[in-house]
C-alpha positions, 0 to 999 in steps of 0.5 A: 448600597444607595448611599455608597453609590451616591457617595461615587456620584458625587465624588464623580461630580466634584472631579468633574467639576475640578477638572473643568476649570480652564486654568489656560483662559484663566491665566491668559485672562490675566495678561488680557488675552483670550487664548481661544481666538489666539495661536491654535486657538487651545486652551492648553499649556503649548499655546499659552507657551506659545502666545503669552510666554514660557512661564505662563505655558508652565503655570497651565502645564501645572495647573491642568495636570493638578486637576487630574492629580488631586481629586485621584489622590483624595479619592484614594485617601478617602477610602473608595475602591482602586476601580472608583478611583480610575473612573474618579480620574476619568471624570476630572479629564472628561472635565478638562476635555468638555468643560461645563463652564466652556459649553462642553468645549476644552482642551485636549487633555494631555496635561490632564492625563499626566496628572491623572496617571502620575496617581494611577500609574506612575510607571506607565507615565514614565513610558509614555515621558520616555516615549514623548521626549523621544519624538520630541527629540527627533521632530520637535512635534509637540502634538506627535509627541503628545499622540505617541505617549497616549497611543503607548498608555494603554500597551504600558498600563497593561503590560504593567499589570493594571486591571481591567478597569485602569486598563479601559479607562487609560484606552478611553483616555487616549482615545480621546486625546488622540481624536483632540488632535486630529488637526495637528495629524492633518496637519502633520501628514501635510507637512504644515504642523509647526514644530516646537521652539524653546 
């Protein structure tokens, strides 16, 4: 049993760790700019979109959503239980969110998310894209867009029949990415948020 549990713990670690690598800062190292006194000052995809180009944005998008789908996927292949498996996602957002290399600052967690639920729960992901490109459609608010697919997760991930653990780690994941945009509803509200340019 202690060694089952330790097992967990390092996998917990590990995902962690994954998932708090910056690939935004990373990447935007590359091009001699730190995106974190640039933009909206995000280490996200939306900023490095916006502040160094198109396919640098694409490259973060990727990167950060690997880091929530890869270590869900290996936790699944190596054999640990779908409830360890959910929490082993968790980990890797919490990483992305509170990165140990940032001091505990990060993004927001969007693309994170995505990778973590494309493992977990793909159905529900098509929901919440379906949901996304709606607002996006609509407004060109990149963060309503982001807001509304979290705020739906939870109601998708239940609907579909997820257990109890998936359920409780998808509302604390969209807590979370919803409590990281509380600037941009500010701003939203206000009326100043900047909408979303191709």
């Amino acid at each position: 049993m202690e060694q089952t549990l330790t097992y967990f713990i390092l996998w917990l670690a590990a995902s962690y760790l994954l998932g708090s690598i910056p690939t935004g800062l990373l990447l935007g190292r590359l091009y001699g700019i730190d995106v974190r006194k640039e933009g909206s000052g995000n280490i996200g995809a939306t900023n490095l979109y916006r502040t160094v180009g198109r396919r640098v944005g694409i490259l973060t998008l990727i990167g950060d959503c690997i880091k929530g789908l890869a270590p869900v996927l290996a936790a699944r292949q190596f054999g640990l239980s779908a409830d360890q498996v959910a929490w082993v996602g968790l980990a890797a957002f919490c990483g992305h969110v509170f990165s140990v290399f940032l001091r505990f600052k990060g993004g927001k967690g969007v693309a994170t998310a995505l990778g973590v639920f494309l493992a977990l729960s793909p159905l529900a992901v098509a929901i919440a894209v379906a949901v996304f490109a709606a607002l996006m459609l609509l407004w060109r608010y990149v963060s309503l867009g982001s807001v509304g697919a979290a705020a739906v997760m939870p109601l998708a991930v239940a609907l579909l029949g997820g257990g109890r653990t998936l359920i409780l780690v998808t509302l604390l994941i969209a807590l979370v990415v919803i409590g990281r945009h509380h600037e941009n509803i500010r701003r939203l509200l206000s009326g100043t948020e900047n909408r979303f340019k191709a």
